[in-house]
N, C-alpha and C positions, 0 to 999 in steps of 0.2 A: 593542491592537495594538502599541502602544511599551515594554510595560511586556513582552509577546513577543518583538520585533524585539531590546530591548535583553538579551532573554537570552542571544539566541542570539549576535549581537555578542560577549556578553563568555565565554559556553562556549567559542566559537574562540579569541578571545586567551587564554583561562589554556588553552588543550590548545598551543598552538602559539606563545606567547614565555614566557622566561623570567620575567620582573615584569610586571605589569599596571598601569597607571594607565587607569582607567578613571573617567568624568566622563557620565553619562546623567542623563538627567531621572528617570529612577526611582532607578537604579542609580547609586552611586560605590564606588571600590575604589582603594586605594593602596597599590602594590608587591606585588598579590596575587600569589600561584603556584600550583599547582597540580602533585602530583606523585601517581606517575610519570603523565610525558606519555602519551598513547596511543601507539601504534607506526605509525599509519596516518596519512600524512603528505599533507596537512597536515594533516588532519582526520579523525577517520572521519565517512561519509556522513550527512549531519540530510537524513533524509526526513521528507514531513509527509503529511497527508491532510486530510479534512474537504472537500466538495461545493459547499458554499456561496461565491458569485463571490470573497467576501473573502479564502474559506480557500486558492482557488484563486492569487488575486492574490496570495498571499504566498507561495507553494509557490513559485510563479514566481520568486520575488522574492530570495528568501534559501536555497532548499532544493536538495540535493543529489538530491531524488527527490520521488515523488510515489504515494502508493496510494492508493486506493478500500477502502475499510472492506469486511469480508467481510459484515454488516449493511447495504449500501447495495444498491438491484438495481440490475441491468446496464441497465437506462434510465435513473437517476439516471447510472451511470459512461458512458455513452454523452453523456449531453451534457454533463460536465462537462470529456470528454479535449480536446475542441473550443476551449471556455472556458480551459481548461488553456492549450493551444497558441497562444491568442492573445496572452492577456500573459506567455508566454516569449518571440515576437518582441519585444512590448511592452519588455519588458527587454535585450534584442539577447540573447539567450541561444538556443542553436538545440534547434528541440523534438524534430529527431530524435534528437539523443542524450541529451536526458533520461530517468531513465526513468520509467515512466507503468507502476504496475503496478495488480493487485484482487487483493486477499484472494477467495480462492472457497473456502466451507463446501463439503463434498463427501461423498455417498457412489457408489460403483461396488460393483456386483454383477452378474453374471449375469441375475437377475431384477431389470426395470427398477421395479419396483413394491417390490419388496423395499427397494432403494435408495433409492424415494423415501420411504418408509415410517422409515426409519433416519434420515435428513436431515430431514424433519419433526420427527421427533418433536427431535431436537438443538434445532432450532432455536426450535418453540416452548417449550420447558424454559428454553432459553439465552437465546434475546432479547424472549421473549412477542410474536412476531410469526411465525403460522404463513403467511402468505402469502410468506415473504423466503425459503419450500420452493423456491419456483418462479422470485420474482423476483430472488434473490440468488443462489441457490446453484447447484449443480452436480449432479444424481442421475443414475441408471440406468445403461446397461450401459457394458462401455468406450466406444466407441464414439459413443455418445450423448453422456457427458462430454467425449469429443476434440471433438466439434462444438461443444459447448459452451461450451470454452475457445477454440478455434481462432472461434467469434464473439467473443471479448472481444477477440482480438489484431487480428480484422478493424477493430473499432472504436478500437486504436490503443495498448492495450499490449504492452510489449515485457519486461514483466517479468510472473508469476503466483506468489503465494504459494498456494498447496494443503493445504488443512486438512480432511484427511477426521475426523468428527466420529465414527465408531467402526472397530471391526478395522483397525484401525491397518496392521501389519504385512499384512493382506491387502491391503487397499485403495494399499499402495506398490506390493506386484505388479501389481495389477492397474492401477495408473497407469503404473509402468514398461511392459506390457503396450503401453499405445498411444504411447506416447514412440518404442517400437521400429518403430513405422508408420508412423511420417511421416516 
């Protein structure tokens, strides 16, 4: 945890001052720099994830964001946004405007079987876990997927990354498709 804490510590000082003197129990660094600086001031955003109370308390703690792995299911990220939102108070940070997002694996088709058919097979290929078809991810027709996700936002994110795992360029349509519906 110190030898993490102290990374991130010293990735904002070299993005955001000119020399660094830095003095950590892991970490020392004298007069370091870093160029070019990023453009996104002060920082660009350090999101983290990971489920676990610890990984949660430190998201809290240091992170500009927070996702749920597209490998976790949506009962792992349902009680984790809870835990989440506690130690943001815990830190006086306010959890409504953190964001709180999930990776969601996906397939959308017309036919809901065909969908789930295409997102199985991803995913036991991808993470040899054919059950994360149902409890991680996202299948079947549009419609089915907008419930889908419109439960993840019920339980409290406010951000979704969308990873359809094949026909790509279909599967945008057909996401845009229900974007236009709500």
């Amino acid at each position: 945890m110190r030898r993490f804490r102290e990374g991130v510590e010293l990735i904002k000082a070299l993005w955001t001052e000119p020399k660094v003197n830095y003095r950590g129990g892991i970490f020392q660094l004298d007069a370091g720099a870093m160029s070019p600086k990023p453009v996104q001031t002060p920082h660009p955003p350090i999101w983290m994830g990971g489920g676990h109370p610890d990984a949660l308390r430190r998201a809290a703690a240091i992170a500009d964001g927070w996702m749920g792995a597209g490998g976790s299911s949506h009962a792992d990220f349902k009680r984790s946004v809870p835990l989440l939102r506690e130690h943001l108070e815990k830190a006086r940070r306010d959890p409504k405007t953190f964001p709180v997002s999930k990776r969601v694996f996906l397939s959308v088709h017309e036919r809901a079987d065909v969908a789930r058919t295409e997102l199985h097979r991803w995913v036991t290929v991808v993470y040899h876990n054919p059950a994360g078809t149902d409890a991680s991810g996202g299948h079947g027709t549009p419609e089915q997927v907008r419930e889908r996700l419109e439960e993840l936002v019920a339980i409290g994110a406010n951000h979704l990354l969308l990873n359809p795992v094949c026909r790509h360029a279909e599967q945008l349509e057909a996401l845009a498709s229900i974007a236009d519906h709500s």
